[in-house]
Each structure stands twice: as structure tokens, then as C-alpha cells.
LOMIMI-817514 format. One record per residue (C-alpha): residue in one letter; chain; x, y, z. Coordinates in steps of 0.25 Angstrom, whole numbers, plus 5000, padded with zeros to 4 digits. Example, Ala and Ser with C-alpha at 12.3 -4.5 7.8 and 13.67 -1.06 7.14 Angstrom:
+------+-------+------+------+------+
: rest : kette :   c1 :   c2 :   c3 :
+------+-------+------+------+------+
:    a :     A : 5049 : 4982 : 5031 :
:    s :     A : 5055 : 4996 : 5029 :
+------+-------+------+------+------+
This chain:
+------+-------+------+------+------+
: rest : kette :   c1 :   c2 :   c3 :
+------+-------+------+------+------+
:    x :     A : 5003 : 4691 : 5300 :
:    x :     A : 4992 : 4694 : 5290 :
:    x :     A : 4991 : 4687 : 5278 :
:    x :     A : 4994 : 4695 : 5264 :
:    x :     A : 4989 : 4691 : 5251 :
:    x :     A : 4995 : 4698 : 5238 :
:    x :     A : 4989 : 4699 : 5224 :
:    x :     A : 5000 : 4701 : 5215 :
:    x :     A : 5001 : 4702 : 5199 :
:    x :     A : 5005 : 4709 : 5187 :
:    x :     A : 4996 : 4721 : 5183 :
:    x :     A : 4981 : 4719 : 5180 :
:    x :     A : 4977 : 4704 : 5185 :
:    x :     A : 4966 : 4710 : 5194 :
:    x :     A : 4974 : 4710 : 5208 :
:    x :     A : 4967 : 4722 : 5213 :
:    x :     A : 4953 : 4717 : 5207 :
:    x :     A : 4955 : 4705 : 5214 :
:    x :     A : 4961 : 4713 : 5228 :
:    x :     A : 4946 : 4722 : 5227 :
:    x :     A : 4940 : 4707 : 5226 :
:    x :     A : 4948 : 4701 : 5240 :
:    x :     A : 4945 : 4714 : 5248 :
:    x :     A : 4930 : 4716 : 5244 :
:    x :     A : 4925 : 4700 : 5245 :
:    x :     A : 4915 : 4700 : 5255 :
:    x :     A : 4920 : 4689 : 5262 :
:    x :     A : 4935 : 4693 : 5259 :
:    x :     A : 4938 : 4706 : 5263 :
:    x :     A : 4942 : 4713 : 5276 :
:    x :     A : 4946 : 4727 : 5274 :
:    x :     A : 4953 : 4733 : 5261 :
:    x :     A : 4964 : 4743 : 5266 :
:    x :     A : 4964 : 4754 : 5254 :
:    x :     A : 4973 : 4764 : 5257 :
:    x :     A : 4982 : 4757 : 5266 :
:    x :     A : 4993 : 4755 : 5255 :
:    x :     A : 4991 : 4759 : 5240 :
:    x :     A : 4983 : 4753 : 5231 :
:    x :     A : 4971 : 4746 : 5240 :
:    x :     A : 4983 : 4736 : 5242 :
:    x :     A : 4976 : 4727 : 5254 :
:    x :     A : 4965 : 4721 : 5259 :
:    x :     A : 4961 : 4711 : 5270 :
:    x :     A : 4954 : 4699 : 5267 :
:    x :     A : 4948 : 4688 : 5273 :
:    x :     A : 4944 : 4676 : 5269 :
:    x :     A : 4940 : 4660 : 5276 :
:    x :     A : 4947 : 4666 : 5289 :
:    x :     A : 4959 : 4672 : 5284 :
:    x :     A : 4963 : 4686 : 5281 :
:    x :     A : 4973 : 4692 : 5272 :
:    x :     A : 4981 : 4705 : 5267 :
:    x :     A : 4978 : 4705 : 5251 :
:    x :     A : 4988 : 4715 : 5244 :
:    x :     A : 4983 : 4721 : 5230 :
:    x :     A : 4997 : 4722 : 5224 :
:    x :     A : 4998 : 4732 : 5211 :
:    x :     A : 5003 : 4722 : 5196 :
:    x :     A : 5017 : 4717 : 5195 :
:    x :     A : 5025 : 4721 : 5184 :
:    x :     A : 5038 : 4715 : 5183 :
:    x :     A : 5051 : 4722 : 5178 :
:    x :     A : 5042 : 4737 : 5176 :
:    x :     A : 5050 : 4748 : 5175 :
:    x :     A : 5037 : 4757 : 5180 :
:    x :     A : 5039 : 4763 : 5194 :
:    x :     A : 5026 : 4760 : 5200 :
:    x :     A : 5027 : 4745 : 5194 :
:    x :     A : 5040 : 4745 : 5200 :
:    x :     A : 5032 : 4749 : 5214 :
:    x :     A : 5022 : 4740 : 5212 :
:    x :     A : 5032 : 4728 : 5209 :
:    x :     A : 5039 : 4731 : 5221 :
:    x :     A : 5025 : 4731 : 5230 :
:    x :     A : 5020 : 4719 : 5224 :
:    x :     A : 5033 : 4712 : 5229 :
:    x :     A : 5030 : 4715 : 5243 :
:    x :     A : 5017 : 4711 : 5244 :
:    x :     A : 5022 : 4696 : 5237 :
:    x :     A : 5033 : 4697 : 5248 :
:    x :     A : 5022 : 4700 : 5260 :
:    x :     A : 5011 : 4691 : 5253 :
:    x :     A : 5008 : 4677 : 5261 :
:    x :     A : 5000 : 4674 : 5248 :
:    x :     A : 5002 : 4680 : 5233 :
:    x :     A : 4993 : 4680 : 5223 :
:    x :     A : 4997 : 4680 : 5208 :
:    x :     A : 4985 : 4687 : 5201 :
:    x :     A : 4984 : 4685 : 5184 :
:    x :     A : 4976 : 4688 : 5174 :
:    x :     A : 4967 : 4675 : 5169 :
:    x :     A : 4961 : 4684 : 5158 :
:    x :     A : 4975 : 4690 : 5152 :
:    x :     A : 4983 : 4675 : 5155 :
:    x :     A : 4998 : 4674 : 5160 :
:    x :     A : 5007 : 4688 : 5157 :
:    x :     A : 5022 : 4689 : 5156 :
:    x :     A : 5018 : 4697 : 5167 :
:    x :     A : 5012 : 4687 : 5178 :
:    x :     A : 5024 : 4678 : 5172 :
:    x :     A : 5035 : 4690 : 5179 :
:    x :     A : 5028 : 4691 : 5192 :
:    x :     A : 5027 : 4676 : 5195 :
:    x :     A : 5041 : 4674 : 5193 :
:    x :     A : 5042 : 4688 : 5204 :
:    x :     A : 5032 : 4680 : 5213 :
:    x :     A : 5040 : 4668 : 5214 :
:    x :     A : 5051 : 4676 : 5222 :
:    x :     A : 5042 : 4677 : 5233 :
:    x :     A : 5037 : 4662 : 5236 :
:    x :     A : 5024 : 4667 : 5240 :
:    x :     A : 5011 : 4657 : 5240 :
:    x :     A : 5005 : 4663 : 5227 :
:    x :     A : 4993 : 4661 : 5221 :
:    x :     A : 4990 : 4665 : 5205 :
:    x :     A : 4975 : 4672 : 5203 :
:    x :     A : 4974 : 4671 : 5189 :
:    x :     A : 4961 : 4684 : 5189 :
:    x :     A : 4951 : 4687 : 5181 :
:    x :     A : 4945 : 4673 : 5177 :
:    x :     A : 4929 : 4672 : 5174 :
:    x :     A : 4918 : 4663 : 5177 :
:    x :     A : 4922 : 4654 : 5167 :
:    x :     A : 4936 : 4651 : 5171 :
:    x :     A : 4944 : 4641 : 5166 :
:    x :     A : 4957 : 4634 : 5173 :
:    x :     A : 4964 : 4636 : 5158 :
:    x :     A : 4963 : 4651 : 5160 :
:    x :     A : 4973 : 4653 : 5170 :
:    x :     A : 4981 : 4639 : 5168 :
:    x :     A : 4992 : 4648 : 5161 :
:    x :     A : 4995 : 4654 : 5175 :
:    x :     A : 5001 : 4643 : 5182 :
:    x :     A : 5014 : 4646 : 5173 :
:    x :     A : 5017 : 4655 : 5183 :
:    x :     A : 5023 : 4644 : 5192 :
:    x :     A : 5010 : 4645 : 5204 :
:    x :     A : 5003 : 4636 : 5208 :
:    x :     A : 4988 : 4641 : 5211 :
:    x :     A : 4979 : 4648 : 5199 :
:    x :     A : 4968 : 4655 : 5205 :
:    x :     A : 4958 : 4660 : 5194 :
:    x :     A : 4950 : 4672 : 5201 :
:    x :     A : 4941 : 4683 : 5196 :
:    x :     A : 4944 : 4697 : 5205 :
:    x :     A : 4932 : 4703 : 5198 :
:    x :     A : 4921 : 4695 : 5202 :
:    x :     A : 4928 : 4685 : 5213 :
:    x :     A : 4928 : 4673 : 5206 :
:    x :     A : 4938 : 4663 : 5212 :
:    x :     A : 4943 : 4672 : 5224 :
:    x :     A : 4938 : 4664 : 5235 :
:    x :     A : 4946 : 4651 : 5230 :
:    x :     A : 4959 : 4660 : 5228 :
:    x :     A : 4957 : 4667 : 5244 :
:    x :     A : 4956 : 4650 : 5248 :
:    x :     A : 4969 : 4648 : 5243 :
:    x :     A : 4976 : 4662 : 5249 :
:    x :     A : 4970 : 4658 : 5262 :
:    x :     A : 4977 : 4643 : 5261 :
:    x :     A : 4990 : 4650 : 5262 :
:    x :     A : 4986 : 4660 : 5274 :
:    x :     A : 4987 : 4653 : 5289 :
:    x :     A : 4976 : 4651 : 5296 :
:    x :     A : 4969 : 4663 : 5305 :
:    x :     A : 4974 : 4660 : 5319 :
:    x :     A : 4961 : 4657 : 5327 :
:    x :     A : 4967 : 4656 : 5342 :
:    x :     A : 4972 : 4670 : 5348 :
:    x :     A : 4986 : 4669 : 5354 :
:    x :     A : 4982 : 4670 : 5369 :
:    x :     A : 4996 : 4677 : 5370 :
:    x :     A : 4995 : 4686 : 5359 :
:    x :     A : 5003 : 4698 : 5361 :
:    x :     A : 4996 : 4710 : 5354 :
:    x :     A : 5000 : 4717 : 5342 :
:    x :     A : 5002 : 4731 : 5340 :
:    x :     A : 5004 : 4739 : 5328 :
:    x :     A : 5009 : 4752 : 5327 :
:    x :     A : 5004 : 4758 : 5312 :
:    x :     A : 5004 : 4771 : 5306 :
:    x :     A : 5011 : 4779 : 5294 :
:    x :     A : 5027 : 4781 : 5294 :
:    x :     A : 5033 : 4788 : 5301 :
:    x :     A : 5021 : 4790 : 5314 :
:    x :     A : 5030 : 4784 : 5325 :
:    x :     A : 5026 : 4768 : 5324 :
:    x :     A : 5041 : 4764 : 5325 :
:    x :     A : 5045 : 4777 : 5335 :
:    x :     A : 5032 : 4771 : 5343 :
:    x :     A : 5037 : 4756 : 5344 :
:    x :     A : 5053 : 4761 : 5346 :
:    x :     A : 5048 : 4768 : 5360 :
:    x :     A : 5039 : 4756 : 5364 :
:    x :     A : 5051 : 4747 : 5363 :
:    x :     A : 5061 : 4757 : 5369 :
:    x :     A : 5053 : 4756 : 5381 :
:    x :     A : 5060 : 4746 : 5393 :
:    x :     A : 5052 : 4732 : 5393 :
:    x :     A : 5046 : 4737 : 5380 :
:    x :     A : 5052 : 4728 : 5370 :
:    x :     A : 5052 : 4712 : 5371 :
:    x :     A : 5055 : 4710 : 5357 :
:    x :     A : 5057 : 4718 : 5344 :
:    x :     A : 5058 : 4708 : 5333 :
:    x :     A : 5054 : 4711 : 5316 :
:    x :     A : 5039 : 4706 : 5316 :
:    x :     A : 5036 : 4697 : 5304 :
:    x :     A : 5036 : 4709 : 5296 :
:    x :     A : 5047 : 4717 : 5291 :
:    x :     A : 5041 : 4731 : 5294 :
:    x :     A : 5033 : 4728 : 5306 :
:    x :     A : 5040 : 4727 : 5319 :
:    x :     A : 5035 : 4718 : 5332 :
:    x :     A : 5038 : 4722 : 5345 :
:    x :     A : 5035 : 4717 : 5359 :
:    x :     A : 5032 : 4725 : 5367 :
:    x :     A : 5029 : 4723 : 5382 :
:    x :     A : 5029 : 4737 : 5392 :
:    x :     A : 5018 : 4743 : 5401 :
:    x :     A : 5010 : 4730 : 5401 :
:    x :     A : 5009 : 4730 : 5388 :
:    x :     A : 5013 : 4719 : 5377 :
:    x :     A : 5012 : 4720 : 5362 :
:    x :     A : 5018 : 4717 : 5349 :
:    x :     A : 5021 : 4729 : 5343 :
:    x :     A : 5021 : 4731 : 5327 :
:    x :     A : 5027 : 4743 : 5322 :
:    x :     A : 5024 : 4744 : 5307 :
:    x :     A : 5030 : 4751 : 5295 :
:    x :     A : 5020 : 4765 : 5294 :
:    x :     A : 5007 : 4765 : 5283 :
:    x :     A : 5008 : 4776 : 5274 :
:    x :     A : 4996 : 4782 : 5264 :
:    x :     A : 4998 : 4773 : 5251 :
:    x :     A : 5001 : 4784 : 5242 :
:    x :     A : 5015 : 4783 : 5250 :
:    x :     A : 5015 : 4770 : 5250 :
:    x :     A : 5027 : 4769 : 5239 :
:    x :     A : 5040 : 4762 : 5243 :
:    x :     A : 5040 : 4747 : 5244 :
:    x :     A : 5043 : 4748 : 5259 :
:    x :     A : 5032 : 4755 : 5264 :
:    x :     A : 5023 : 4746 : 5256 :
:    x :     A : 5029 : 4735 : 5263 :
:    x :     A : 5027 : 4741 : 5276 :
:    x :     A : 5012 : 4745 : 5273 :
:    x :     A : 5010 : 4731 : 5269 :
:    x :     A : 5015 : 4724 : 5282 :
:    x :     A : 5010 : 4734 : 5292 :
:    x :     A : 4995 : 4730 : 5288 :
:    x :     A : 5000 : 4716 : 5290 :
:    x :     A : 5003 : 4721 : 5304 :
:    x :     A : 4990 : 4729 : 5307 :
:    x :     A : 4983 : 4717 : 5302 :
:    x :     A : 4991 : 4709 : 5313 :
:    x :     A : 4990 : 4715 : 5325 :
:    x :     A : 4981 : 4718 : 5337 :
:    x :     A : 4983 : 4734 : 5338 :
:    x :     A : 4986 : 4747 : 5329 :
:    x :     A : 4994 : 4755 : 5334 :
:    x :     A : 4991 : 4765 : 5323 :
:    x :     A : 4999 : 4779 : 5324 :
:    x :     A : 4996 : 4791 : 5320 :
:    x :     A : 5005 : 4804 : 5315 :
:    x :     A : 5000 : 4816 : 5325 :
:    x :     A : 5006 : 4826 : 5316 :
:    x :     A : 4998 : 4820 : 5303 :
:    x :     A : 4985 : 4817 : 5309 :
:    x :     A : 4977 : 4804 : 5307 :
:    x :     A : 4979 : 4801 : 5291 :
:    x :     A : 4972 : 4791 : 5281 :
:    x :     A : 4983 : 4782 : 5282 :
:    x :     A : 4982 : 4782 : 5299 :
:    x :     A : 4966 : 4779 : 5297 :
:    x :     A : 4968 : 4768 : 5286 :
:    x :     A : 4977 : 4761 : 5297 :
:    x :     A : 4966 : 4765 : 5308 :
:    x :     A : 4956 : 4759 : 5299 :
:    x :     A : 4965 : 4747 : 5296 :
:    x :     A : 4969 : 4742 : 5310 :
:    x :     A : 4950 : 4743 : 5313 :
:    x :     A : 4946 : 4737 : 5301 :
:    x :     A : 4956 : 4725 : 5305 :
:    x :     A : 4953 : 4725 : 5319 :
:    x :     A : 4964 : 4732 : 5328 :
:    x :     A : 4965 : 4738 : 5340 :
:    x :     A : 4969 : 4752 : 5336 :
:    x :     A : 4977 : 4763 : 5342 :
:    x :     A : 4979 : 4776 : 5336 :
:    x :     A : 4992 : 4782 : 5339 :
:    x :     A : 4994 : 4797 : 5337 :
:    x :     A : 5008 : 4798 : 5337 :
:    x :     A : 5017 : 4811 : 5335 :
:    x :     A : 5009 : 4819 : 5344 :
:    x :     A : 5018 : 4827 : 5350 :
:    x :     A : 5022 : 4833 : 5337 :
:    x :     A : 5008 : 4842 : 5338 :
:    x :     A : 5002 : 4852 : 5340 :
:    x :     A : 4991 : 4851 : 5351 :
:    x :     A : 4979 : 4860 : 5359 :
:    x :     A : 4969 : 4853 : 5367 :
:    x :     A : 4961 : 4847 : 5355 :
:    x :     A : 4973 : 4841 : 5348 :
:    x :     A : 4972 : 4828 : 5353 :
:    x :     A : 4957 : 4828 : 5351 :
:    x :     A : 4956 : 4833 : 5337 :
:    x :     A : 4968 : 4822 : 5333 :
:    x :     A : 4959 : 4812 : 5339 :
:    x :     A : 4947 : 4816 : 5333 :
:    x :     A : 4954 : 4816 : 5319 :
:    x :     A : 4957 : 4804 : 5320 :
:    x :     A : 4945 : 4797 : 5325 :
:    x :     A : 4937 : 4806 : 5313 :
:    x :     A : 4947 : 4800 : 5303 :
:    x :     A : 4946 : 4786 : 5308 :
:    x :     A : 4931 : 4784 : 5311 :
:    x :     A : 4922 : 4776 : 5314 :
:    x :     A : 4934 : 4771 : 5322 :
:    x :     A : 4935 : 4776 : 5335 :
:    x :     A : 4940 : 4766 : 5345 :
:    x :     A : 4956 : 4768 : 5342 :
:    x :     A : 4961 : 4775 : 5354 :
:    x :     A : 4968 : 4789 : 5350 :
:    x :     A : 4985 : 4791 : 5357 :
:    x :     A : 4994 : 4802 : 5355 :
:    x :     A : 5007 : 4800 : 5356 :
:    x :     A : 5021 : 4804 : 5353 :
:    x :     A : 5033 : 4793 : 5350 :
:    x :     A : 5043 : 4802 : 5351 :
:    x :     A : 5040 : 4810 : 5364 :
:    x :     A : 5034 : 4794 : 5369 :
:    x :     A : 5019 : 4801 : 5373 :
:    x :     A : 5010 : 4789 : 5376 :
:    x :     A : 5018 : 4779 : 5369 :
:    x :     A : 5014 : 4769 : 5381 :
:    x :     A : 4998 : 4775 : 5380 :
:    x :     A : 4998 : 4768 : 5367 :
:    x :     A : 5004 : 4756 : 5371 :
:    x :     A : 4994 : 4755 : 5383 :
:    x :     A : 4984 : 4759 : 5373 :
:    x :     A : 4988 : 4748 : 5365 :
:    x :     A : 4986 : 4738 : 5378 :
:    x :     A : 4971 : 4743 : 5379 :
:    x :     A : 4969 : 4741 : 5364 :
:    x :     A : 4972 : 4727 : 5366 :
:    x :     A : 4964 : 4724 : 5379 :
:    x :     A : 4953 : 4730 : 5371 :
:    x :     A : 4955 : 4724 : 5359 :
:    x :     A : 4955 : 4708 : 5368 :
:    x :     A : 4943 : 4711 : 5376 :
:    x :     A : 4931 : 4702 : 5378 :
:    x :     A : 4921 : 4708 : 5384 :
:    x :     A : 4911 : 4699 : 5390 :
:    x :     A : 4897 : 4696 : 5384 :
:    x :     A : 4891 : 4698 : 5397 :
:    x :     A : 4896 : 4714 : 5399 :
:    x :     A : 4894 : 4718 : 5382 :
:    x :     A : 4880 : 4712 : 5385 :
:    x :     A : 4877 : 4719 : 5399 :
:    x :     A : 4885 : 4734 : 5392 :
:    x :     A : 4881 : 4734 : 5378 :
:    x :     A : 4866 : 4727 : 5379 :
:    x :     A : 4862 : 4740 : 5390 :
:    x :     A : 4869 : 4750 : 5379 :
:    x :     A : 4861 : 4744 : 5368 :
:    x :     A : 4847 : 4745 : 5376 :
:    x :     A : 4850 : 4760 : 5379 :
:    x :     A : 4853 : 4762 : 5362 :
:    x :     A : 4849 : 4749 : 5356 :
:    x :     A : 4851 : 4747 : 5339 :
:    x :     A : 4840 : 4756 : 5331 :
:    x :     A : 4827 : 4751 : 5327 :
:    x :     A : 4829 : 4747 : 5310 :
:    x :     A : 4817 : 4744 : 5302 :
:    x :     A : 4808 : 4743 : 5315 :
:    x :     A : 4818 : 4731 : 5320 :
:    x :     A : 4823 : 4733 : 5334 :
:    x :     A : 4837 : 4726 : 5335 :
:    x :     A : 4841 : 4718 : 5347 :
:    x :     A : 4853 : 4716 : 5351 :
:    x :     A : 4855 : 4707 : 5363 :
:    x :     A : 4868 : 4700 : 5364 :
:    x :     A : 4882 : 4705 : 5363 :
:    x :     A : 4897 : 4698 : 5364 :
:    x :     A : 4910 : 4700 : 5360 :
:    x :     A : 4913 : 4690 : 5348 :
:    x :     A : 4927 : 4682 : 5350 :
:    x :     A : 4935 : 4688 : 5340 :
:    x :     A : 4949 : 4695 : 5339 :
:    x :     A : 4944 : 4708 : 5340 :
:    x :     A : 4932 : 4714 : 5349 :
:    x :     A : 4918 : 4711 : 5342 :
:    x :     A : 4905 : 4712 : 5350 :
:    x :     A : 4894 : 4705 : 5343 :
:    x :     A : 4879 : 4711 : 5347 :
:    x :     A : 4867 : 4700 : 5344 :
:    x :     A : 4854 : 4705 : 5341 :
:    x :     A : 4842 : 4702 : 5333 :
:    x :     A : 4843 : 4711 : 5321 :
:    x :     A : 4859 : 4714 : 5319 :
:    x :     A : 4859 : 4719 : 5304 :
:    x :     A : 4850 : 4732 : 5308 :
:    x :     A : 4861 : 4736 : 5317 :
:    x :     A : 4868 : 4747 : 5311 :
:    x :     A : 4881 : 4753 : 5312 :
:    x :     A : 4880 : 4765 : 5322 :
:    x :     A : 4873 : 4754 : 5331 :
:    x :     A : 4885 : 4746 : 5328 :
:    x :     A : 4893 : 4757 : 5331 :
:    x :     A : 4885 : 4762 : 5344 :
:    x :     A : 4888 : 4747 : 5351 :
:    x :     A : 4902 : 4749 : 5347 :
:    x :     A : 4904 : 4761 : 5355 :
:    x :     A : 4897 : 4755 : 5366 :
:    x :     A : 4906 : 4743 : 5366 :
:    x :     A : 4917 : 4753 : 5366 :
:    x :     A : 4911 : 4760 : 5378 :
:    x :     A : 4910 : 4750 : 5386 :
:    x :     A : 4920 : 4739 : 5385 :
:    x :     A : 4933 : 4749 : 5379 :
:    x :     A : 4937 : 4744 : 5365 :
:    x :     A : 4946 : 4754 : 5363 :
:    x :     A : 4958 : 4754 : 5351 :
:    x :     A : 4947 : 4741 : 5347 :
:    x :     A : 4938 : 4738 : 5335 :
:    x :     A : 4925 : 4732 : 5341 :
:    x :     A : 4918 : 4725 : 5331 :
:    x :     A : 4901 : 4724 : 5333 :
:    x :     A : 4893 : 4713 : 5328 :
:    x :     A : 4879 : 4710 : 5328 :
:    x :     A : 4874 : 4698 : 5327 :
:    x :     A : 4859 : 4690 : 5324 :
:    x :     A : 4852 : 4685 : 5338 :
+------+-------+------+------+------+
């Protein structure tokens, strides 16, 4: 499962300063989820090789009486539970509180590897400054500035010595991974339920390594996957009781994780922000998407319905338009298996090497009909194309000027890739390169 990383602390150390530092280093950062959970909670970050989940929590108070401390207590407790790293943020400016004091004594319980950031040191720093720190019983004092970056990159070297290394070889029998997402209450649990109430459907229904997040085997219709079914996202306004935080925690654990979204829709609400922010998720890291309207026999239709749906969502969800559009209806099972056959394609789509030869003799004759625009009187030339050997499906196109290709261009040879070799439910990546 993917890494998690948690910033913990009483009030005021810097956490969040020092979270807006993780996300936006240039080498670091890989996407920051606002508005997936409340309070611009996670991030994605990157660094040597490794990526992680970080978690901004809010400041631990111990033995508050306040109700949102109280909340705020309880959430912090569940990311230290979650974490696979801690780390214990203080004040160097203000020195050791009663305060840091209570909350090392709370992290103990969790026996979790922890690191102590002593924040807001300067230039001149000296080791007497956070010496007082090592009262609190840990063992590693890193002094670090969140405001200007200062010692940061020596603190990420020792996250990543407790973090496995990334797996370089691909499983050769590596069964794909489906996860269903979407709000509560959409269907997720109605829609795995009928999957495994099929005959030669279910192999094995066993708790996955999460508590909320159910694996499956399924095997029918030529089809094989492991099949997630997550506790539903909902906007984070209503992200109140310690439960569904949880769950919101460890379904993005399993969108990171797996091959395909699965991401369902409410027919009778429409596509809503919290629907595109999972959309937009499950791209930015790379899956193969499916959008699964589900519910729909509960509306109203004419002859446009499907269309205007469709159009809706593709309006609320540009510029991504690769995710392929099913209707369907759980409790009525309509096109349950067109999803799951669906899913099959993704996949196929989401594996496929196409050889240099043919993206050489397709795409070559396509850019000679509408080669790249002319900029500053330099004609660009691009003579060489192949599909890079990574994960996910990336074509790199090598020619003799890349940086004046723009992003229409870019967005044209995407549509021709699409067009011609059917990378549907797939992000393609494009690359240009100098040759």
C-alpha cells in the first residue's frame, strides 16, 4: 500500500507552513488534493524514487474541553494510527512547552517510527538551540526552516530510510486492481454484492489490508480482477465523525494503489464537485478510468437524456475526455457485466505496447498532413516516435526543436494517438524530446 507520512503537533509549530513546503518543492511534489478532505489535508510527494501520502494534521491539545479540539484530537489520533512514519513538529524559537511535553507521552502509545522537527531555526543555527528536545524521549532532532527550506532535504532522506524501496520488476502475474469509488450511498457495495452473487464469480472474499476496503476475486465472463470496494468520499464540509474521516483516508490509500477507477456516479444528483475531484484524482495519478453512472433507472428520460448527461459530465470534467461513459442500474442489474467487460478493455488499453514500427508509419503521415506551426520563423521537425517503457502508456516524439511545441499541438497528437491505436478509460502521456 502507499506510504503515509504525518505532521503532528500542538498548535502553532508551523505544520501547515512546512505541508505548503513538501507539496510545492519543485522536485518534491506530485499533486496537492485540496478539497478531497477538509483542510488541504494531503499531498503526494516524491523524492530519490520514493513517493509518499503527507497528512497536514490540525494542533493537539491534550485534556481540551473545546469541541472542535476534541475533533481535532480525535483525527490526529487516526492519522498517527495510519502513519508508517510520524513526525513530531516543535517550535525551536519558543523551546520545549508543557504542551509538546503531553503530546509525546500520547505518541508513545503508538510505537510509530518518529521523527522530531524542531521548526523555525535560521541560518545561524546552532545544535544548543533544540538540545532541550531530546527530553522528549526521541531519538532524531531535525532542525528545519518551513519558511525558506532550510534543512528539509536532510529531514526527507531520513523519512525515506524507513519507506521500502519501489519495486522495479512487474509481477508477470499480476492480477489487476479495480476500485470502485464514489460518495455514499451511490451503489459501490450494492454493485460488488451482485458481482459476487454471480455463480463462478467469487474465488475469495477476504478483509484487504485495510479495514474499510474490501478485496475480492473475482473471475466470470473471461474476466479476472481484484476488486476494491471503498468506504464513499463525501465533500469535506461533511467530513465530521471520526469514521468517515478514516475511511476518506484509506480510500485514497486505494485509489493510489490500484490499476482502474471504477468511479460511480449518482444519476439522480448529477456529476458533483466531489465526482470531479475523484475523476481528477485517479488522471493526475495515472489510472485507468471508468465513469459509472449508476441509479439510472430512477430517471426521467427522452431521446436527449443520455446525451445531455453525458455532455455534463465531459463539460465538468474537461480537458479529460478519454473516460468511457455507462449507465446503469444496480438494483434492476442493467449493464452491470458492460462494466465489468469495460473494465477488461481498460486494462488491455492500459498494457499495450504498440510497436515503433506502426506509431512511426500512422503518426509520422498524420504529422506531414498537420505538421507543428511554424514559431519565431523556426519550423519544428519531428522525426521519430516510440512508446517509452513505463507503467502507464507514454509516447515520446523526437524532433529538433521540442520546447516550441505547444499545448494544442500536444493536444492534437494526443487525439491522433487516440484515434488510431484505442486508448480508451487510459491517460496517454506525450513527450518530446531533443534529436
Amino acid at each position: 500500500m502507499a506510504n503515509i507520512v504525518a505532521i503532528v503537533g500542538r498548535p502553532n509549530v508551523g505544520k501547515s507552513t512546512f505541508f505548503n513546503r513538501m507539496i510545492e518543492s519543485r522536485q518534491s511534489i506530485m499533486d496537492d488534493q485540496s478539497g478531497i478532505t477538509r483542510d488541504r489535508i494531503y499531498g503526494q510527494v516524491e523524492w530519490t524514487g520514493k513517493k509518499f501520502t503527507i497528512i497536514d494534521t490540525g494542533g493537539y491539545v491534550v485534556g481540551s474541553e473545546d469541541v472542535f479540539e476534541g475533533a481535532i484530537r480525535q483525527q490526529v489520533e487516526i492519522a498517527m494510527e495510519e502513519a508508517d512514519v510520524v513526525l513530531f513538529m516543535v517550535d525551536a524559537q519558543i523551546g520545549l512547552t508543557v504542551l509538546d511535553e503531553e503530546f509525546a507521552n500520547v505518541l508513545r502509545r503508538y510505537d510509530k517510527p518518529t521523527v522530531i522537527v524542531a521548526n523555525k531555526v535560521d541560518e545561524g543555527y546552532k545544535s544548543s538551540q533544540t538540545a532541550e528536545f531530546y527530553a522528549l524521549g526521541f531519538e532524531k532532532i531535525f532542525p528545519v526552516s518551513a519558511a525558506n527550506g532550510l534543512g528539509t532535504g536532510d529531514l526527507l532522506d531520513e523519512v525515506m530510510s524507513y519507506l521500502p524501496e519501489p519495486e522495479l520488476i512487474e509481477d508477470e502475474t499480476h492480477i489487476p486492481k479495480l476500485a470502485i469509488l464514489g460518495r455514499p450511498n451511490v451503489g459501490k457495495s450494492s454493485f460488488v454484492n451482485v458481482l459476487m452473487g454471480e455463480e463462478r464469480s467469487i474465488v475469495t472474499d477476504q478483509a484487504g489490508t485495510t479495514r474499510d476496503a474490501i478485496h475480492t476475486h473475482y473471475k466470470a465472463f473471461g474476466q479476472e480482477f481484484i476488486l476494491i470496494d471503498t468506504a464513499g468520499i463525501r465533500k469535506k464540509s461533511r467530513v465530521r465523525d471520526n469514521i468517515e474521516f478514516y475511511s476518506v483516508m484509506r480510500s485514497l490509500r486505494v485509489l493510489e494503489d490500484c490499476d482502474i477507477c471504477i468511479i460511480m456516479l449518482d444519476a439522480t444528483r448529477g456529476i458533483e464537485s466531489q465526482d470531479v475531484n475523484l475523476i481528477t484524482l485517479a488522471d493526475r495519478n495515472g489510472k485507468g478510468l471508468i465513469i459509472m453512472v449508476n441509479k439510472w433507472d430512477m430517471v426521467e428520460k427522452d431521446t436527449n437524456t443520455v446525451d445531455e448527461f453525458k455532455k455534463d459530465i465531459l463539460d465538468r470534467i474537461a480537458p479529460i475526455t478519454y473516460a468511457p461513459i455507462i449507465f446503469t442500474s444496480v438494483l434492476n442489474k442493467q449493464r452491470i457485466h458492460k462494466v465489468m467487460e469495460k473494465a477488461g478493455q481498460v486494462y488491455t488499453n492500459f498494457t499495450k505496447k504498440v510497436p515503433t514500427s506502426e506509431l512511426n508509419d500512422i503518426l509520422l503521415k498524420e504529422i506531414e498532413r498537420y505538421p507543428p506551426p511554424a514559431l519565431k520563423g523556426k519550423y519544428i521537425k519531428i522525426k521519430y516516435i516510440t512508446q517509452l517503457p513505463t507503467r502507464k502508456p507514454a509516447i515520446a516524439f523526437f524532433c529538433n526543436l521540442p520546447q516550441y511545441i505547444k499545448v494544442p499541438y500536444q493536444r492534437f497528437l494526443e487525439n491522433q494517438i487516440r484515434k488510431h491505436f484505442d486508448f480508451e478509460g487510459v491517460p496517454v502521456q506525450v513527450f518530446f524530446r531533443k534529436k
